[in-house]
C-alpha positions in Angstrom: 0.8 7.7 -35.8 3.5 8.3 -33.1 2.4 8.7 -29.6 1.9 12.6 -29.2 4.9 14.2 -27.2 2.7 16.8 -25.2 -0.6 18.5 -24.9 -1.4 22.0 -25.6 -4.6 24.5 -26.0 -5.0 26.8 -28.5 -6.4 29.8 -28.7 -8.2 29.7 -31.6 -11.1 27.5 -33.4 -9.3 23.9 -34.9 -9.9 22.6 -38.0 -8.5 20.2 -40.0 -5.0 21.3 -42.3 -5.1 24.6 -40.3 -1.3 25.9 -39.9 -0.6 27.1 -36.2 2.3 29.1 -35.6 2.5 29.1 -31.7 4.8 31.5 -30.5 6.2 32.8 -27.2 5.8 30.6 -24.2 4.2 27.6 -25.8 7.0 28.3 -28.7 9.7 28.2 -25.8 8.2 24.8 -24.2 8.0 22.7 -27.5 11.3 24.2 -28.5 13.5 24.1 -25.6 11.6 22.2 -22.9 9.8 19.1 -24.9 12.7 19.4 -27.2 10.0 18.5 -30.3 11.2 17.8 -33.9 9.4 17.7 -36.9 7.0 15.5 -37.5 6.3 14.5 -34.1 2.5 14.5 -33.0 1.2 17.4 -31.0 -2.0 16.9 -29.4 -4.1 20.1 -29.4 -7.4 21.0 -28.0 -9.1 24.6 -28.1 -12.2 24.7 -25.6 -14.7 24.6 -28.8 -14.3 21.6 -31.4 -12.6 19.0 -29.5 -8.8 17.1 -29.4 -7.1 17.2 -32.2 -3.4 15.6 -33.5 -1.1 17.8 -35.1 2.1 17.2 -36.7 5.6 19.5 -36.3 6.0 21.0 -39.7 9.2 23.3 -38.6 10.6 24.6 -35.4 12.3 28.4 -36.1 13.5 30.5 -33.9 10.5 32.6 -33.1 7.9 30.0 -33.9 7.2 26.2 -33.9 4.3 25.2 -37.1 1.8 22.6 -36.6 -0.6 21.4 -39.0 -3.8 19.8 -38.2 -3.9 16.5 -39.1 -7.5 14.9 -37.3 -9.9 15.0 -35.0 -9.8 12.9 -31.9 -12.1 13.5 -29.5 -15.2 15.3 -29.7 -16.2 17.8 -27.2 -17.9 16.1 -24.1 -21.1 17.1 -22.0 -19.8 19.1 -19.1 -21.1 19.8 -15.6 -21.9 23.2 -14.9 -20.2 24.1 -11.4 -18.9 27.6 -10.6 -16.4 28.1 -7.7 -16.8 31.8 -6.0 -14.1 32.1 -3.6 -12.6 35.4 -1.7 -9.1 36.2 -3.2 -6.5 34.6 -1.1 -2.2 35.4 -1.7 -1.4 34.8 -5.2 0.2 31.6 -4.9 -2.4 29.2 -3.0 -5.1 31.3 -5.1 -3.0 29.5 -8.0 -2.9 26.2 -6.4 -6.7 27.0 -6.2 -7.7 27.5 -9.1 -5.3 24.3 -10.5 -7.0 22.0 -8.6 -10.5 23.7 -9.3 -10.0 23.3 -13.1 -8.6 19.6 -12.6 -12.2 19.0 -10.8 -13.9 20.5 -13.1 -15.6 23.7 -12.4 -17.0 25.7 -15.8 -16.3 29.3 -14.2 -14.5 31.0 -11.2 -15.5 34.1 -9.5 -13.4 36.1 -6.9 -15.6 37.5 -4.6 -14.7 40.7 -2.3 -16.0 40.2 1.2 -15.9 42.9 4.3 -12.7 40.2 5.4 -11.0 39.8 2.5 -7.4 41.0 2.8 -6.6 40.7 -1.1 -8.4 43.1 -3.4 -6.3 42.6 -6.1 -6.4 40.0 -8.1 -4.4 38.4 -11.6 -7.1 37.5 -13.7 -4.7 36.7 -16.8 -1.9 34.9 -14.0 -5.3 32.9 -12.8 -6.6 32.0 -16.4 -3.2 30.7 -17.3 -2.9 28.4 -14.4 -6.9 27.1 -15.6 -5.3 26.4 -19.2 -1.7 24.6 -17.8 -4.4 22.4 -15.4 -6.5 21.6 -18.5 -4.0 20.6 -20.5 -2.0 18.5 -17.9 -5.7 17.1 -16.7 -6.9 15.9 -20.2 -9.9 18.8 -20.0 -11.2 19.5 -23.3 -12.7 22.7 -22.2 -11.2 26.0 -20.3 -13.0 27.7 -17.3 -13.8 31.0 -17.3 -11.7 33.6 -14.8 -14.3 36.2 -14.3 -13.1 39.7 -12.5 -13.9 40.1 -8.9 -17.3 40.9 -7.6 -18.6 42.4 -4.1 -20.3 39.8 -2.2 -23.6 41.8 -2.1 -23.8 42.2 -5.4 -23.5 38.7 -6.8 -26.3 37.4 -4.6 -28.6 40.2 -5.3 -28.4 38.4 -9.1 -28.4 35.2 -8.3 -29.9 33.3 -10.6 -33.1 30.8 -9.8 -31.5 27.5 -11.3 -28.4 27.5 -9.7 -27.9 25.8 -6.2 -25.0 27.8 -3.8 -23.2 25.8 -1.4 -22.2 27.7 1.1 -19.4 26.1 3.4 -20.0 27.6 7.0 -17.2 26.0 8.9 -19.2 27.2 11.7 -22.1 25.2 10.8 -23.9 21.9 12.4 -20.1 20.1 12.3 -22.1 16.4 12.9 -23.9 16.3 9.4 -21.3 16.1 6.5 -21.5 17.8 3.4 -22.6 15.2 1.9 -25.6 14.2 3.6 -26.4 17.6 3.3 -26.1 17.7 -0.8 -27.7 13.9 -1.2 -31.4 14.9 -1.1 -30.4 18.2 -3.6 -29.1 16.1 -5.9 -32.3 16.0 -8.6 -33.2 19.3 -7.7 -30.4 21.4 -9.5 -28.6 20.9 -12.5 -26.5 24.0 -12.3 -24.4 24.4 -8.9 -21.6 26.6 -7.3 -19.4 26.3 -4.6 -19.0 29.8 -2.4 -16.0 29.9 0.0 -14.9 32.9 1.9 -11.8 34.7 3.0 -9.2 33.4 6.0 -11.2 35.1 8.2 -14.7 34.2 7.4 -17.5 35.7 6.5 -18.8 38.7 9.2 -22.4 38.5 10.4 -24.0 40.9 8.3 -22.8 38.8 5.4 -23.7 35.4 6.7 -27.2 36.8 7.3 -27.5 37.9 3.5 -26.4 34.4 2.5 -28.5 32.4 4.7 -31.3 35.2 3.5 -30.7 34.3 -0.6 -32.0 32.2 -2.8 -31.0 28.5 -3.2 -28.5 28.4 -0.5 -27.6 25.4 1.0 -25.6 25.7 4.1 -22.7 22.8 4.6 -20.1 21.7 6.8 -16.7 20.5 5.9 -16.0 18.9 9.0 -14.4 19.4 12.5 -11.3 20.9 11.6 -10.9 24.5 10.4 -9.4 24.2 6.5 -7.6 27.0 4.6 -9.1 28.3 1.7 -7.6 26.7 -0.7 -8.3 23.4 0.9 -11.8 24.1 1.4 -12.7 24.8 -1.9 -10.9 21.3 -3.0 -12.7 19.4 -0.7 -16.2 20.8 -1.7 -15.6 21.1 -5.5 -14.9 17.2 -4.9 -17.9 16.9 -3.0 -20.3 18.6 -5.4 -18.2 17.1 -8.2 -18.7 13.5 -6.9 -22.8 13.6 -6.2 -23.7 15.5 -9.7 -21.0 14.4 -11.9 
């Protein structure tokens, strides 16, 4: 079989001889960007079954056709990390959530916080990054984008399985964050990363964190990160000890 010209997920359950008619955006890239012909080999993956190779059966002017020819890879065992992070501008948040997917988190929550200067947020602009950094990061699955939540309110249903690492970049600066996640590391099985806004969290909310359940507090070092660097260094981090 020819090596597969590109990599793309679909929206719907694979099987094999299944006829997909992608259309749109994905139409315009394997038409006019990759440029495919029939016959060439499409790998295709869709979150549920696995990776599959598809062939081109026609490229028309609203639609390219695939069929399903196999099954390549089975789905995989995956980690179960969540990233909650306060809404930054649109375009790091982007950035953000690329490089969370490419490290592997299983769900993303934006989290409104009494600092947060963005209270709006693109869930469908944010889930379509997550899919572009799955496909260009071999992921067989998708996180989910969830819709924003107010601080308070997620921790008040916390659930009892699931470590939070909370990055204080106030915090005891001479312990890394990894000697502080080391002696968690058999304790959990199900973790998340929290990461606030530019401005930090205020006191009233660093006292409800430090006050909830299965918090551990971290440092990310001396120096004071953005957001969207924060939450790649920690996902890495968390990634690293429990993957």
């Amino acid at each position: 079989m020819k090596k597969s010209k590109t990599r793309i997920y679909i929206k719907k359950e694979i099987s094999s001889n299944l006829l997909i008619y992608t259309k749109d955006k994905q139409h315009h890239f394997l038409k006019n960007v990759m440029r495919v012909q029939i016959h060439d080999t499409i790998r295709i993956f869709d979150g549920i079954t696995g990776e599959w190779h598809s062939k081109v059966l026609s490229v028309n002017r609203d639609n390219t056709v695939l069929r399903v020819i196999e099954k390549t890879k089975n789905m995989p065992e995956v980690k179960d990390i969540w990233l909650i992070f306060a809404p930054i501008k649109q375009y790091r948040m982007n950035i953000a959530i690329q490089k969370a997917t490419e490290l592997g988190i299983s769900k993303a929550i934006p989290c409104l916080t009494e600092y947060t200067n963005i209270k709006s947020v693109n869930i469908n602009n944010l889930q379509l990054n997550a899919i572009e950094a799955a496909e260009q990061s071999e992921r067989l699955d998708i996180p989910k984008i969830e819709k924003p939540v107010q601080l308070q309110s997620l921790l008040n249903s916390w659930p009892e399985d699931r470590c939070l690492v909370y990055c204080d970049e106030k915090f005891n600066q001479e312990k890394s964050i990894v000697k502080s996640l080391l002696p968690q590391k058999n304790n959990y099985k199900k973790w998340a990363v929290l990461v606030g806004p530019e401005g930090g969290f205020s006191d009233s909310e660093k006292v409800l964190i430090s006050k909830s359940k299965n918090v551990l507090v971290v440092s990310l070092g001396t120096r004071l990160l953005r957001s969207d660097t924060a939450i790649t260094v920690a996902l890495f981090c968390v990634q690293e000890l429990v993957g």
